[in-house]
C-alpha positions in Angstrom: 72.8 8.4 -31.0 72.8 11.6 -29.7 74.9 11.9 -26.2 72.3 14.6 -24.8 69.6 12.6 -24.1 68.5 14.7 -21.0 65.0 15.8 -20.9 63.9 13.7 -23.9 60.6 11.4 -23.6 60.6 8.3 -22.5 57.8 6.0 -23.6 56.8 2.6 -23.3 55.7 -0.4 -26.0 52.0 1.0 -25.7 53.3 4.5 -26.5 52.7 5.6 -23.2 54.6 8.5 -21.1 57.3 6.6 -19.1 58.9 9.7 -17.9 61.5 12.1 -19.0 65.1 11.0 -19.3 67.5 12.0 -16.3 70.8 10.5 -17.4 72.2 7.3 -19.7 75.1 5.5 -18.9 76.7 2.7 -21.0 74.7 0.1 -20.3 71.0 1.9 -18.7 68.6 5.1 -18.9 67.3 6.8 -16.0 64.0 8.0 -16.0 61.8 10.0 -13.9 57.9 10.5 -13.8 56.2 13.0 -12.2 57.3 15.7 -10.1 58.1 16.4 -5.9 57.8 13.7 -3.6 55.9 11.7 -6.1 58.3 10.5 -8.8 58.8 7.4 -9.7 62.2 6.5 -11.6 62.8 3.9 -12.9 66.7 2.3 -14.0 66.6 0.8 -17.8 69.0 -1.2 -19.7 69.5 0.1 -22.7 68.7 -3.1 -24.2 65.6 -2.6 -24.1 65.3 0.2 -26.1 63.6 -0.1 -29.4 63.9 3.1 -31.5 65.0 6.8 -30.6 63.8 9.6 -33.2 66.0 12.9 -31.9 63.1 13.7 -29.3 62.1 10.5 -28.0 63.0 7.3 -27.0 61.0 4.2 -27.2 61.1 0.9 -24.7 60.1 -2.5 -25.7 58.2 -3.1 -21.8 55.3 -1.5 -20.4 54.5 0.8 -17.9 53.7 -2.1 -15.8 56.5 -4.0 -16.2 58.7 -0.6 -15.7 57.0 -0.3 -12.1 57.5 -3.9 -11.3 61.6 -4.1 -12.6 63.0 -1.4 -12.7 62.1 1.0 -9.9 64.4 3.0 -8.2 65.4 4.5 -4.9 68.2 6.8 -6.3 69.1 10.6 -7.2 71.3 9.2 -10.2 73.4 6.3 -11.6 76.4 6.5 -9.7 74.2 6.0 -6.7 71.3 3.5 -8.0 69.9 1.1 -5.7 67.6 -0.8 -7.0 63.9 -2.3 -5.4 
């Protein structure tokens, strides 16, 4: 996989946006939608992902079950607190 995974798409089992990538880690993504004090990010274990085709990568969850797990209150990985 390729190791600069920065500012790819994110998108959900619907095909839906989930957000553009921030950082990956060994074990989880961070992504972030939207833009000022709006964003949401959400912290996703890698697990989870399905496929990844060079520009995007795809999630087997939902927008919905994004919002509901895997919120985030955090900048980045090395200072994730989760909801």
């Amino acid at each position: 996989m390729d190791l600069n995974l920065s500012n790819k798409e994110a998108r959900d089992v619907k095909d839906q946006d989930l957000g553009k990538i921030l950082e990956v880690d060994h074990n989880y993504v961070l992504i972030e939608k939207g833009t000022s004090n709006n964003d949401e990010r959400f912290y996703i274990p890698l697990y989870l992902l399905e496929k990844y085709d060079q520009n995007t990568l795809w999630f087997r969850i939902d927008q919905e079950e994004a919002k509901n797990n895997f919120t985030v209150y955090s900048q980045s990985l090395s200072n994730f607190v989760k909801a």
